[in-house]
Every structure is written in C-alpha cells, then in structure tokens.
BAMI-159940 format. One record per residue (C-alpha): y, x, z; residue in three letters. Coordinates in steps of 0.2 Angstrom, whole numbers, plus 5000, padded with zeros to 4 digits. Layout:
% BAMI-159940
PT:Y:X:Z:Ala
...
//
This chain:
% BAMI-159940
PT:5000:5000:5000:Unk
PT:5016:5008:4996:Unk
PT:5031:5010:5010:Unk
PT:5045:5004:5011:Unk
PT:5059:5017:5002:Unk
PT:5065:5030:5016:Unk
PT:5084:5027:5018:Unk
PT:5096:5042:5021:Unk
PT:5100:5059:5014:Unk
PT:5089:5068:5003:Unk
PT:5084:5081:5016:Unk
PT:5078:5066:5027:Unk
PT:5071:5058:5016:Unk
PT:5059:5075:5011:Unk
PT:5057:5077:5032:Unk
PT:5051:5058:5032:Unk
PT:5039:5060:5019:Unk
PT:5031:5076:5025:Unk
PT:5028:5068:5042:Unk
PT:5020:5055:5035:Unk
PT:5010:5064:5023:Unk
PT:5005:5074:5038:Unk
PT:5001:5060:5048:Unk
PT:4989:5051:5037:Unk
PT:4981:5069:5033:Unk
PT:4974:5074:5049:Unk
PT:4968:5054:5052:Unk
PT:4960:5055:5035:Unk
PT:4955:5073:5033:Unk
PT:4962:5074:5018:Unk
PT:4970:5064:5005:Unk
PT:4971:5064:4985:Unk
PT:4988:5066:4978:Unk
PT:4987:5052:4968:Unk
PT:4984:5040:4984:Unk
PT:4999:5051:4993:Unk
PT:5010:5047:4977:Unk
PT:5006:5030:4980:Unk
PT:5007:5029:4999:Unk
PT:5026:5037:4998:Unk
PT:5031:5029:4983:Unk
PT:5034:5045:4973:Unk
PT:5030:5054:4959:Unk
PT:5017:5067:4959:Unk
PT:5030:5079:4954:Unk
PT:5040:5074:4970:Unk
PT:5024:5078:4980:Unk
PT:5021:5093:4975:Unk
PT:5037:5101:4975:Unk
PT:5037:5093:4993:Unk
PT:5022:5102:4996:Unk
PT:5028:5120:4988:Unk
PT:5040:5120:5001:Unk
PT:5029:5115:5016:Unk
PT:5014:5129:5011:Unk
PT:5013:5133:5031:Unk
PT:5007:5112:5034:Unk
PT:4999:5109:5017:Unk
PT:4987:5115:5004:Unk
PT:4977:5107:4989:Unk
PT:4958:5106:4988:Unk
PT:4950:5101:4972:Unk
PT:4964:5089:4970:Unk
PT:4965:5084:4987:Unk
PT:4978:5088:5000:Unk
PT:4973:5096:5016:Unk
PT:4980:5104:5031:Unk
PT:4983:5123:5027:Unk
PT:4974:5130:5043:Unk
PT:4959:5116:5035:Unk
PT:4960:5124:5020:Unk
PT:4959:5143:5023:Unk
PT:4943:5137:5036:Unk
PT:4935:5129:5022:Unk
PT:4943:5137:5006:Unk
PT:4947:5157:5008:Unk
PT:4946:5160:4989:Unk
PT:4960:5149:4986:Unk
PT:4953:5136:4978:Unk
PT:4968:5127:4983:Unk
PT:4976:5137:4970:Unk
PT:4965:5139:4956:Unk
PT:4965:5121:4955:Unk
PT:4983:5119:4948:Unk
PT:4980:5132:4937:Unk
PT:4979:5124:4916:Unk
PT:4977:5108:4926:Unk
PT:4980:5097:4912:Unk
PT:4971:5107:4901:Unk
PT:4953:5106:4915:Unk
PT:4956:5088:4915:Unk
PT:4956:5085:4896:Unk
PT:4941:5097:4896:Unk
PT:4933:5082:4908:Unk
PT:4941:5070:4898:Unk
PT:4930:5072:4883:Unk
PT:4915:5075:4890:Unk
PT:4916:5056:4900:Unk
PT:4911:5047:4883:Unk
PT:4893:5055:4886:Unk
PT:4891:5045:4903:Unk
PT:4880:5029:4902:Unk
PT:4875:5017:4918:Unk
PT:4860:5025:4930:Unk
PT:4859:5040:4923:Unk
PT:4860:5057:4934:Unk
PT:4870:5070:4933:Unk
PT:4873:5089:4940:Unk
PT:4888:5094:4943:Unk
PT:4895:5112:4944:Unk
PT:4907:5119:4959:Unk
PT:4924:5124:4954:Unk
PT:4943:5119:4951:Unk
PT:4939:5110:4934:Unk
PT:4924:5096:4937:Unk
PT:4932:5086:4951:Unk
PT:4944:5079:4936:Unk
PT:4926:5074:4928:Unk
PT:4921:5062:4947:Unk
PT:4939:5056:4946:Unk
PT:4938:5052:4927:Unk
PT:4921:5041:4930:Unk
PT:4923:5023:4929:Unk
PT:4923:5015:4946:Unk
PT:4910:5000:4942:Unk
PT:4899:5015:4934:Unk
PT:4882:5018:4944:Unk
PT:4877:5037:4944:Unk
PT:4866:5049:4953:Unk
PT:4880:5064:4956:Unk
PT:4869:5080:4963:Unk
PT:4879:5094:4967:Unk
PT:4881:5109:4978:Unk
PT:4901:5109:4979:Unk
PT:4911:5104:4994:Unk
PT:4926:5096:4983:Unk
PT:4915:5087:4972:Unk
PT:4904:5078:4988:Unk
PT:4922:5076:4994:Unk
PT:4926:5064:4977:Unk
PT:4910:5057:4973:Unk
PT:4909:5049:4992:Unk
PT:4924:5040:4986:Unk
PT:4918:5031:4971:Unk
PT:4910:5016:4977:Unk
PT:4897:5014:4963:Unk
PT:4891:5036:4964:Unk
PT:4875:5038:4974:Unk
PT:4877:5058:4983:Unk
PT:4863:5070:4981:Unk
PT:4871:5084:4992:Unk
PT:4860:5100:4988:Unk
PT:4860:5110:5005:Unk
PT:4860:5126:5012:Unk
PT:4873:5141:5018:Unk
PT:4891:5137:5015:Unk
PT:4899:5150:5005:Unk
PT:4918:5148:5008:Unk
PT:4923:5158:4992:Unk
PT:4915:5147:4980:Unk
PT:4916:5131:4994:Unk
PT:4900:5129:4987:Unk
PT:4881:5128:4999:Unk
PT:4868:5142:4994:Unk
PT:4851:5137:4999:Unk
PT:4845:5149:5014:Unk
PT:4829:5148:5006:Unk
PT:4819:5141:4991:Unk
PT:4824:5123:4988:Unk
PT:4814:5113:4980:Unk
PT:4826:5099:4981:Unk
PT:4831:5100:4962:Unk
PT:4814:5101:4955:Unk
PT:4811:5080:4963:Unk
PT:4825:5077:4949:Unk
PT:4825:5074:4932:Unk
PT:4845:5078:4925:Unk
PT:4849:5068:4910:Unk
PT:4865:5077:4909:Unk
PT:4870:5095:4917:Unk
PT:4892:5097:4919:Unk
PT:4894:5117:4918:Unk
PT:4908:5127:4925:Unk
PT:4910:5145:4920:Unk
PT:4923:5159:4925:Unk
PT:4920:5171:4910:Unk
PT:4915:5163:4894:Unk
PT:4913:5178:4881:Unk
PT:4903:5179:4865:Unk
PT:4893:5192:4867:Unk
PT:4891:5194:4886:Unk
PT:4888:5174:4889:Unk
PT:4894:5163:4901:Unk
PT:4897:5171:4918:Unk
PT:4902:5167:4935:Unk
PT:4908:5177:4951:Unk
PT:4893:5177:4963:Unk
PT:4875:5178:4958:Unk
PT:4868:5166:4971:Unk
PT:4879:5153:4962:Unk
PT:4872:5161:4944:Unk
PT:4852:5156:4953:Unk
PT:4857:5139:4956:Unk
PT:4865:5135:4937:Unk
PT:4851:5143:4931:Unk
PT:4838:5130:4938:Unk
PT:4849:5114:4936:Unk
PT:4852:5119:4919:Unk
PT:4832:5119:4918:Unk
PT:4830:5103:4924:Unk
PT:4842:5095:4913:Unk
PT:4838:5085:4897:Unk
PT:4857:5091:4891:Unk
PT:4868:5105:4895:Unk
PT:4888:5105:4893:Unk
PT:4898:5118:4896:Unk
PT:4915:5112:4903:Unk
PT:4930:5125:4902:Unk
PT:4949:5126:4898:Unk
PT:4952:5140:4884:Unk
PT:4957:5151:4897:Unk
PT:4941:5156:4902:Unk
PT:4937:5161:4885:Unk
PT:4936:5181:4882:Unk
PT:4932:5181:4900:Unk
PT:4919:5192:4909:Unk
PT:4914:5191:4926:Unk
PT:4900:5199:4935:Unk
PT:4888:5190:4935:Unk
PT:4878:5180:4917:Unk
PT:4870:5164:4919:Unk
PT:4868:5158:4902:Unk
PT:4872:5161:4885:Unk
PT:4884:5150:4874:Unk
PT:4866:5143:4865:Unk
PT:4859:5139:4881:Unk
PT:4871:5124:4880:Unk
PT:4868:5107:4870:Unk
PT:4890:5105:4870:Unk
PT:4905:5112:4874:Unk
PT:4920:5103:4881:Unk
PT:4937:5112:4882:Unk
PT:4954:5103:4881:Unk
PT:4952:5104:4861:Unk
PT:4938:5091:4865:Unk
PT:4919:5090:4865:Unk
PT:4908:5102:4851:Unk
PT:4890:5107:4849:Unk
PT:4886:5121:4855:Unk
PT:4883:5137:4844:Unk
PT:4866:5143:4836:Unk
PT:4858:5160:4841:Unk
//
C-alpha cells in the first residue's frame, strides 16, 4: 500500500523515507526495491540514490535491500554490487529465455547477480519446481506463490552466497531438469565457460547432467572472459541467452 506523500523540505523528506525503509527492513529482513518504490511512493531511481548515500544502513542483495552489517554477514564478495552492474542488460538476458518456461515443469537455477531477474520475470500464476543452491534465488522463489523450493544444501559459501554440499549429495540425481538456467563469470571461446570457485564448477557440472536442456544466461560482458575455474564448453549448452536475445548454442 503506498503512504501517504512526506510533507516538508527535501532533506526531510529523504530522512523520512530512509527511516521507514529501515524500519520495514529489519521487520521483514529484507525487502525488493520494487516493493520499497511502491511502499514510499517513489521512483526506483529515487531509491537508489537514497540508498547511495546511506551505504553505512543499506545494501542490495540480488535485488533485494538489506541491512549493510546483514549484508557483509551474508554477502562478503559483494554481491550487493555486482548485481547493479549491466543490470538492464542481465535482465534482458532473463527476459528472453522466460518464453522457454511452460506450467510443471522443473527448473535449476544457477547462483549469481544475473538469474534472480529470471524468478522475478516468471509469471505469478505459473507452477514450477525452482532447485537451486543460491541464497538470493531461495530468497525470490519463496515469494512467488505458485514456485515449489527445492533448496539444495550444504556449507554456505559467503563469496558466492551459494551452499556447497559437505559431502556427496545425491539430492540432484531424485530429479529429472527439463530446463538448466546457467550463470557463467568468463565465457571465452576457446577456454569455455568458467566460473570463480571449483566447488561451484562440481555442482553446474552435475545439474547440467541432469537436465534435458542447458542455457547459458550471460550479459556480453562476460564474454572474452576467463576465470579460474571451466565448467563447460560453449557446446555443452542447448542455447544462449544474452541481452541480444535467445540463440542455439554453437557446434563443436
């Protein structure tokens, strides 16, 4: 429901705003900019240039706005960060992968800054089987009323704000994926697709195994690339999705 517009000067107005944004933050946890836009009657653009100058109270998570001393506990790599960088570009990336989605289907979804636009994206009265490994994507799905969470578990990993299993899972192998949602650090031609930690390289490795169709889901940015460690190679993948919109996948 939105409030009532703050009267006063600008500066009180901002104060006001922030004190409520911060209220309704640590009752909720966390809340999604577009719910805190609403809430204040504001722009986005007003939120987050609320936010820039508050960085010592608030942080974003995977869309999400948090408490800053929340977010270093759960997000030390700055995932906070990363997920404004070529927003618009990771969202139309997800955008153009959302026409492959049909009713009951099940889906694994990657870590990273760039699918949470793909949970926000599905249609609210859409049943789907989301499995995933990620804090920030549990953290959307849970919110779509019609998206059944299989969490998969293990040791949290705060770089990635990802869970590693502690031992071998074989919580993946119950589940047949109609389609796997990618992410990749490094995409580059001849090195493959890579990410930043090898224990996250292990578990894209075996989702990708299970899935009947494989898309990779990366802004151009990404592309020329190389991180340490290879999890796949471009024709490992059935498509590609990047903010230029939705191709098959090169041949060997």
């Amino acid at each position: 429901m939105r409030q009532p517009e703050h009267r006063g000067t600008p500066a009180t107005r901002k104060e006001a705003r922030l004190l409520l944004l911060k209220d309704t933050v640590e009752r909720n946890g966390s809340i999604h900019i577009r719910d805190a836009a609403e809430l204040l009657d504001v722009s986005e653009m007003t939120i987050r240039r609320d936010m820039r100058e508050a960085p010592e109270t608030f942080q974003f998570l995977g869309g999400h706005i948090v408490l800053s001393q929340e977010a270093q506990r759960r997000a030390p790599y700055e995932l906070a960060q990363a997920a404004e960088l070529n927003e618009a570009a990771k969202r139309a990336a997800c955008a153009a992968c959302v026409p492959l989605l049909m009713p009951e289907e099940t889906l694994f979804v990657d870590c990273g800054t760039t699918l949470p636009h793909l949970i926000d994206l599905i249609p609210d009265d859409m049943e789907l089987t989301i499995i995933c490994y990620a804090l920030n994507i549990a953290d959307m799905v849970v919110r779509k009323p019609n998206l059944q969470l299989v969490l998969l578990g293990g040791v949290y990993h705060a770089p990635t704000a990802s869970f590693y299993p502690a031992q071998d899972d074989a919580t993946l192998d119950a589940y047949a994926i109609n389609h796997a949602f990618m992410s990749a650090a490094g995409v580059e031609e001849s090195l493959g697709v890579t990410c930043t930690t090898f224990r996250e390289a292990g578990l894209k490795q075996t989702a990708m195994a299970r899935a009947q169709n494989r898309i990779l889901v990366a802004d151009q940015s990404k592309f020329g690339v190389v991180n340490p460690a290879s999890f796949a190679r471009l024709s490992d993948f059935d498509r590609i999705a990047t903010e230029a919109g939705l191709q098959p996948a090169p041949a060997d």
